[in-house]
C-alpha positions as CSV (number, residue, x, y, z in Angstrom):
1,X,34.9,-124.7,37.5
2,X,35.2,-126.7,34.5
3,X,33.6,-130.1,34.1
4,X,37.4,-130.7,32.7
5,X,38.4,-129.6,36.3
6,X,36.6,-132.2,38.4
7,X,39.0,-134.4,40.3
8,X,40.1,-136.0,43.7
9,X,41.0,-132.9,45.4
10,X,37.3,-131.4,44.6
11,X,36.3,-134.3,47.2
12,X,36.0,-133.0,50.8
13,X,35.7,-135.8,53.5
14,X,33.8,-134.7,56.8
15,X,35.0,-135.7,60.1
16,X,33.3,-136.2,63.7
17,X,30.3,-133.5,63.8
18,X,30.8,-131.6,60.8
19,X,28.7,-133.3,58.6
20,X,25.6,-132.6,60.9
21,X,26.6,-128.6,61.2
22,X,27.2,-128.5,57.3
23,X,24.0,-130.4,56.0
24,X,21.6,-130.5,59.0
25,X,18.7,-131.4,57.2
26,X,20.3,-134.5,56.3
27,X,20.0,-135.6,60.0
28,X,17.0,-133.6,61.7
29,X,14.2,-131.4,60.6
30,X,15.1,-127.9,60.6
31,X,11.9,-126.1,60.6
32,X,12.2,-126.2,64.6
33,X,13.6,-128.0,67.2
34,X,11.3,-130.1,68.0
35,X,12.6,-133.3,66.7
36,X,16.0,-132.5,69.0
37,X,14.2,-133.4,72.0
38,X,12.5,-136.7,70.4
39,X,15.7,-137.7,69.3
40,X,17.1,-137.3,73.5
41,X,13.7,-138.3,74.5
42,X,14.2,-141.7,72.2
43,X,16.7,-142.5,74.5
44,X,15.0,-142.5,77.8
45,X,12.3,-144.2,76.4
46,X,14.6,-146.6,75.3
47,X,15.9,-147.3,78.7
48,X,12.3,-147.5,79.4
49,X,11.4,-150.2,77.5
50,X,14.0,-152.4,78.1
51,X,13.5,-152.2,81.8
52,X,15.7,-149.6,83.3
53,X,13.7,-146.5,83.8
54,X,10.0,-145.9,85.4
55,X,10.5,-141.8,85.3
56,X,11.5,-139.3,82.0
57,X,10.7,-135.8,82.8
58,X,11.0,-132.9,80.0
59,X,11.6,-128.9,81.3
60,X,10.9,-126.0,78.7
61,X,12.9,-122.9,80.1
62,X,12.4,-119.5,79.0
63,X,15.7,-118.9,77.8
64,X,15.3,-121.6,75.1
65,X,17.0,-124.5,77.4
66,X,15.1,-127.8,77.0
67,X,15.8,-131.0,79.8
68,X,15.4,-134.1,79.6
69,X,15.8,-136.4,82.4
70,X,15.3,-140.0,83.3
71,X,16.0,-142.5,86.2
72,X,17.4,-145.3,84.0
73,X,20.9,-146.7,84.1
74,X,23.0,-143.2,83.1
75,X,25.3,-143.0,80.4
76,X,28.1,-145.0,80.3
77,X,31.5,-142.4,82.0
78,X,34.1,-145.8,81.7
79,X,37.0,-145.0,78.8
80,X,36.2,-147.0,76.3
81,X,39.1,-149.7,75.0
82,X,39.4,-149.0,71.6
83,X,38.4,-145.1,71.3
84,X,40.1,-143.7,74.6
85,X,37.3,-141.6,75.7
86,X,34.4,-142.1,78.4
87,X,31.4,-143.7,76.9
88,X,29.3,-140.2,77.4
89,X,31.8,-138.4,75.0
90,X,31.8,-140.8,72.7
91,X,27.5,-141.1,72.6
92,X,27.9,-137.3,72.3
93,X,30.7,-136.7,69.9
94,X,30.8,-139.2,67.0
95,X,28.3,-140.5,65.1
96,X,27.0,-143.9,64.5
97,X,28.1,-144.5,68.7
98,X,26.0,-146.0,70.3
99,X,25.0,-149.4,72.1
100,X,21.2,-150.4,70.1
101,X,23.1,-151.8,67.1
102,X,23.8,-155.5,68.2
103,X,21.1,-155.5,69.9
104,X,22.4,-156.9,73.5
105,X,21.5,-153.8,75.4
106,X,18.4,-152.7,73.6
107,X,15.6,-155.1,72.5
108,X,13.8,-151.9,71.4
109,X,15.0,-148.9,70.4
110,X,13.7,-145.6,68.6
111,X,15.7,-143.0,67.7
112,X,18.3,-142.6,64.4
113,X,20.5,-145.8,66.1
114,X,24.0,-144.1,67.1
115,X,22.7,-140.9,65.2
116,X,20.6,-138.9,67.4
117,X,22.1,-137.7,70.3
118,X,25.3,-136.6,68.4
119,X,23.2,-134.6,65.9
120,X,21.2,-132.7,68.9
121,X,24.7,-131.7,70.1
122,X,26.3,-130.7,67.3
123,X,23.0,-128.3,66.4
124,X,22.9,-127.1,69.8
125,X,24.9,-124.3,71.1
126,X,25.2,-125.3,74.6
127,X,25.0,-129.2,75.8
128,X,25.4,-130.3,79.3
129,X,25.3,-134.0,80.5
130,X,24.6,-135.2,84.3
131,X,25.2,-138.3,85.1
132,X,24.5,-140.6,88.0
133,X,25.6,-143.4,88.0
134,X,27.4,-146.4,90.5
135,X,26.7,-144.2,93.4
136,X,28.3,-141.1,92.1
137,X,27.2,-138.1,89.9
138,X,29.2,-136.7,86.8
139,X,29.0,-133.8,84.3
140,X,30.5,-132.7,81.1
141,X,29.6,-129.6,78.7
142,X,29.7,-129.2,75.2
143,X,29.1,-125.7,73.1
144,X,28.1,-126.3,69.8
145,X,29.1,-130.2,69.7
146,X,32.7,-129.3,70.9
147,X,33.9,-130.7,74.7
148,X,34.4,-127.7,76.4
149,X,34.2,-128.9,80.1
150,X,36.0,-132.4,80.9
151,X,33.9,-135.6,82.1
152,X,34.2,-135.4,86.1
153,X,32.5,-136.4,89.2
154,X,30.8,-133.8,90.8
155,X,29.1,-135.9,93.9
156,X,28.1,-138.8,95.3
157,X,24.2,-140.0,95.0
158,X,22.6,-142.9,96.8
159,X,23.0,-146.1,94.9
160,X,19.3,-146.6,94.0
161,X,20.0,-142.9,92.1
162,X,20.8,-143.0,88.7
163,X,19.9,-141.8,85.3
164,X,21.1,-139.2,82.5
165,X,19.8,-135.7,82.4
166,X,20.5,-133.5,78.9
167,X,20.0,-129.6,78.9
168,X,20.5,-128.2,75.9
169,X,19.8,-124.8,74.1
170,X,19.4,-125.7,70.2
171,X,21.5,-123.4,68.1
172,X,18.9,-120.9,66.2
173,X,20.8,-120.5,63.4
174,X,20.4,-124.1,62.6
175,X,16.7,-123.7,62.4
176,X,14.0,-121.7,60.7
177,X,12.2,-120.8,63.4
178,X,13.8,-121.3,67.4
179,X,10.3,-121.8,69.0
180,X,9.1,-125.3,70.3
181,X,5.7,-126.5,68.5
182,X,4.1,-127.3,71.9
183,X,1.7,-129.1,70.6
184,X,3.6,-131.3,68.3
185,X,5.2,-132.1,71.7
186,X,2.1,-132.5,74.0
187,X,1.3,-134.7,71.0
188,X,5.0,-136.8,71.0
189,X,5.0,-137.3,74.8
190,X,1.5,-138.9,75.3
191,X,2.6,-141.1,72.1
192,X,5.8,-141.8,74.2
193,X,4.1,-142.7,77.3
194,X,4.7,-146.1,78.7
């Protein structure tokens, strides 16, 4: 190509998650997948801080699955007005979502701000969300950052029960090496302790 040749129609515009599966170091370090579970782990410390949650618990599986669950307020599963989709799908799919940017729902907040969780979904190869929430539990599924299992209710939970749990398997070829650095972890969580 030409310099001569360089015009509009060499300009690509990304939409909804490609950006993160086409540059991921733009949004996450790549060498592992470490900084996927800070980034769901922000969160729940999030909810945390501002009042909402007193328990986070993070699983390493064999198979690669990390989960990360909390007892704070779940993910909003309401449509939302203007975008037409529950709150969780929205958090999920589309970047810069989120509620820690006016700052009514969050005083603190860590995290990329609207960023994070949508990146470790898109890098991931399998998501799945459970929700409980308003007496009742929900789930939807994701394979690398697409829907691929509808928001429902799967049960009813007592109405002190709530909170979010994320399970996720980061995609490998999105990363230099697949393994966790368990110490970097060990390290993050006793940083992250409240």
């Amino acid at each position: 190509m030409s310099k001569n040749s360089y015009d509009s129609k060499a300009i690509e515009v990304l939409s909804g998650l490609d950006p993160v599966r086409k540059r991921p170091g733009m949004y996450t370090d790549t060498s592992c997948p470490n900084h996927l579970i800070q980034e769901v782990l922000d969160n729940s410390v999030d909810e945390a801080l501002s009042g909402h949650c007193s328990r986070i618990k993070v699983n390493l599986y064999k198979d690669g699955y990390i989960q990360i669950s909390d007892n704070g307020r779940g993910m909003p599963v309401d449509i939302h007005p203007e975008h037409k989709v529950s709150g969780v799908e929205l958090i999920m799919c589309k970047l810069h979502a989120g509620a820690k940017f006016s700052g009514n729902e969050y005083n603190f907040s860590g995290g990329l701000h609207g960023v994070g969780v949508s990146v470790v979904n898109a890098l991931s190869a399998n998501l799945n969300v459970m929700i409980k929430r308003e007496s009742k539990e929900f789930e939807i599924s994701f394979a690398d950052g697409e829907k691929i299992k509808e928001l429902k209710q799967i049960g009813e939970v007592g109405v002190q029960n709530s909170g979010t749990t994320i399970k996720f398997l980061p995609n490998k070829k999105y990363f230099e090496s697949e393994k966790i650095q368990k110490n970097h972890l060990k390290h993050l969580l006793k940083a992250k302790a409240v």
